[in-house]
Backbone as JSON, one array per atom type, in Angstrom:
{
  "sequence": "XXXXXXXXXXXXXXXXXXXXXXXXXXXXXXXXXXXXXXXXXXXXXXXXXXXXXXXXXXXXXXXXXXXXXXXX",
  "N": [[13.29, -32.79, -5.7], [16.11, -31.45, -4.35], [19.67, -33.2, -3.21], [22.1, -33.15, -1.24], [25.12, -33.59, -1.39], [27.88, -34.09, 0.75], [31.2, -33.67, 1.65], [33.71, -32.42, 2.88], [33.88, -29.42, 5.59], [34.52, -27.44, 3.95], [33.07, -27.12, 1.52], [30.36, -27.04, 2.69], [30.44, -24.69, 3.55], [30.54, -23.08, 1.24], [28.44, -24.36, -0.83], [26.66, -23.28, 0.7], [26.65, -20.43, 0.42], [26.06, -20.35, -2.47], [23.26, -21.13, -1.65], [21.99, -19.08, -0.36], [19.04, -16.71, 0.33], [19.09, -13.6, -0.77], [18.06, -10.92, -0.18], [16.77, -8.55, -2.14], [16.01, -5.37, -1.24], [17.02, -3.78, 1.44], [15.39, -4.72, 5.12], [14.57, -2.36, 6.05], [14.4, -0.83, 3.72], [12.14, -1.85, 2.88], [10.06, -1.43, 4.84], [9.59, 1.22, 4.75], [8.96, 1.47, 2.26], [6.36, -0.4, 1.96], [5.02, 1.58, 4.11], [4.51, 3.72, 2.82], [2.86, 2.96, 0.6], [0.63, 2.31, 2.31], [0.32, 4.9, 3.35], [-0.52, 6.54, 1.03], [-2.63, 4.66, -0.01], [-4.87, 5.62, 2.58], [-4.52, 8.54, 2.42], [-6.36, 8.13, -0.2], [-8.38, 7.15, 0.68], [-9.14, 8.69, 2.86], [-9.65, 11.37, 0.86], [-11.65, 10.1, -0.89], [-13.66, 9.9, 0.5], [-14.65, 12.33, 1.63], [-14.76, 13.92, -0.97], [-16.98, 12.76, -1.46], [-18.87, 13.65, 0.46], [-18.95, 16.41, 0.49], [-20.19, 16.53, -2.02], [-22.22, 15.63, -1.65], [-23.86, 17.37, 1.01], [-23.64, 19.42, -1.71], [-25.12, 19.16, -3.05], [-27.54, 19.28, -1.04], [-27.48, 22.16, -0.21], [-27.97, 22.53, -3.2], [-30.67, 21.37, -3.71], [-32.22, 23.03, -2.06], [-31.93, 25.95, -2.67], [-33.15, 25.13, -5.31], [-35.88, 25.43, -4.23], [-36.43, 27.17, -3.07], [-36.07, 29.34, -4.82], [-38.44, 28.35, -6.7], [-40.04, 29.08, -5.12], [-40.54, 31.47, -5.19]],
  "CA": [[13.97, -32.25, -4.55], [17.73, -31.45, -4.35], [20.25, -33.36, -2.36], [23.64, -32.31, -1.53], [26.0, -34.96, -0.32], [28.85, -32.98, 1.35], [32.41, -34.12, 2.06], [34.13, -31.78, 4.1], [33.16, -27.97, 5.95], [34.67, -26.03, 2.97], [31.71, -27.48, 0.83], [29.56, -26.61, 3.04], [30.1, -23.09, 3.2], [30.92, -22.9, -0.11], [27.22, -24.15, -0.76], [25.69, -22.3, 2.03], [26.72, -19.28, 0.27], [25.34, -20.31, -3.27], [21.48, -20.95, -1.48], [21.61, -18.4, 0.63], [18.8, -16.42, -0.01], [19.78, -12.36, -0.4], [16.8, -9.64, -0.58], [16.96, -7.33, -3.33], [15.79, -4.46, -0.66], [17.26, -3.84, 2.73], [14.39, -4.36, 5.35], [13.97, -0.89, 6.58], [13.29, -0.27, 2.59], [10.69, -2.33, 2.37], [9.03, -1.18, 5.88], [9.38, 2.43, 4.19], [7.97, 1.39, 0.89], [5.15, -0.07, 2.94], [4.34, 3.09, 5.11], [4.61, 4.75, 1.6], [1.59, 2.8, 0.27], [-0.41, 2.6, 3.48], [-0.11, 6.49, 3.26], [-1.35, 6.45, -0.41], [-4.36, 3.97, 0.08], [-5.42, 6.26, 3.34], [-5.0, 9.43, 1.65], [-7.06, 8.07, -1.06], [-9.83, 6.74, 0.97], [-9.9, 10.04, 2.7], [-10.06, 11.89, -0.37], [-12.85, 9.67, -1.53], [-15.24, 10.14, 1.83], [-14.46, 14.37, 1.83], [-15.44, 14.23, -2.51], [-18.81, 12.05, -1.26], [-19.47, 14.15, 1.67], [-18.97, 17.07, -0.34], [-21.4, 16.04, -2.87], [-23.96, 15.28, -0.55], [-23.79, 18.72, 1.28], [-23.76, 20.79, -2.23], [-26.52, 18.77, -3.42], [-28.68, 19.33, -0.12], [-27.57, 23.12, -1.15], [-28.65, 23.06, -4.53], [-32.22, 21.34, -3.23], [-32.97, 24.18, -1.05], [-32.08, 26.97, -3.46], [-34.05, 25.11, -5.84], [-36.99, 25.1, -3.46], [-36.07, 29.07, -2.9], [-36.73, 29.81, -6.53], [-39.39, 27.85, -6.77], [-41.12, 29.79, -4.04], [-40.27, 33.38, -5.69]],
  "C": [[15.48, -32.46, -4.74], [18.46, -31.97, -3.2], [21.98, -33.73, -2.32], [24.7, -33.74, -1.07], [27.25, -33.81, -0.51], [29.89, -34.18, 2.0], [33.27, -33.89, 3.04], [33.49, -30.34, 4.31], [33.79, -27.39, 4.56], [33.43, -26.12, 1.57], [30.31, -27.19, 1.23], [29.39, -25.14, 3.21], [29.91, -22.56, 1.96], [29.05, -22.8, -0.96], [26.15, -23.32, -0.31], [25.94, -20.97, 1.36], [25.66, -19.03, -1.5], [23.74, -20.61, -3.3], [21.31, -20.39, -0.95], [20.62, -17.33, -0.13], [19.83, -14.49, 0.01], [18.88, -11.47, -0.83], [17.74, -9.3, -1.45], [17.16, -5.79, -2.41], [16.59, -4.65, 1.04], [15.51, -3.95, 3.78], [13.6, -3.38, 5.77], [13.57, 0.01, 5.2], [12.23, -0.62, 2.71], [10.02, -2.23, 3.26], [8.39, 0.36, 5.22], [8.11, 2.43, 2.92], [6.48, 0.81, 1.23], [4.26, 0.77, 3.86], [4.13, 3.74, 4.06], [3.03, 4.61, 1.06], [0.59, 2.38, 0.78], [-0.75, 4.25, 3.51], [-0.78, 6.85, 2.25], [-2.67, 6.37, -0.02], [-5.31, 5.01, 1.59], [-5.61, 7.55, 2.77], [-6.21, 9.0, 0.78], [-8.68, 7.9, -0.56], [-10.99, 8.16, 2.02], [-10.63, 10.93, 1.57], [-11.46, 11.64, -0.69], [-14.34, 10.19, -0.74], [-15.33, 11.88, 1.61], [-15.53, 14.6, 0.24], [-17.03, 13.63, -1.86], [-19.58, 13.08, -0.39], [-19.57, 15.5, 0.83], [-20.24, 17.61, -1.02], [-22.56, 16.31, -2.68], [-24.78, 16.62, -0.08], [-24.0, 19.66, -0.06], [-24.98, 19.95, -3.04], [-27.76, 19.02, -2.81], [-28.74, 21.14, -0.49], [-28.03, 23.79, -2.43], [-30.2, 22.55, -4.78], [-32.97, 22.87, -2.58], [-32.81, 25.54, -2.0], [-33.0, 26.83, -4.77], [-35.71, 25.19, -5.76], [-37.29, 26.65, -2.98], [-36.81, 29.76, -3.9], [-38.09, 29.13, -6.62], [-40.59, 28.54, -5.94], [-41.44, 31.44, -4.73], [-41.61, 33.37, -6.62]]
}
């Protein structure tokens, strides 16, 4: 652990400025870049249910036309 021993205030700012942390991003980037890949991962999980559902439906389609032919 680090400890400072301080003399007078111009040391202390002086310090206070070399631990201060300082984002990289402003925070209204990084709320953006968050809504960005909340919109992603939702698109995607739509996507995924529509391709399944899809599926399902042209499969119950390609039962019944096989069950069509089958009758001919």
């Amino acid at each position: 652990m680090a400890s400072l021993l301080l003399t007078d205030s111009s040391h202390l700012n002086s310090d206070g400025q070399h631990f201060r942390y300082i984002p990289k991003f402003r925070p209204s980037e990084v709320t953006a870049a968050k809504h960005m890949f909340l919109q992603i991962i939702c698109q995607h999980r739509v996507m995924a249910a529509l391709i399944k559902e899809s599926a399902t439906v042209y499969q119950h389609v390609i039962n019944e036309l096989a069950g069509e032919l089958g009758n001919i």
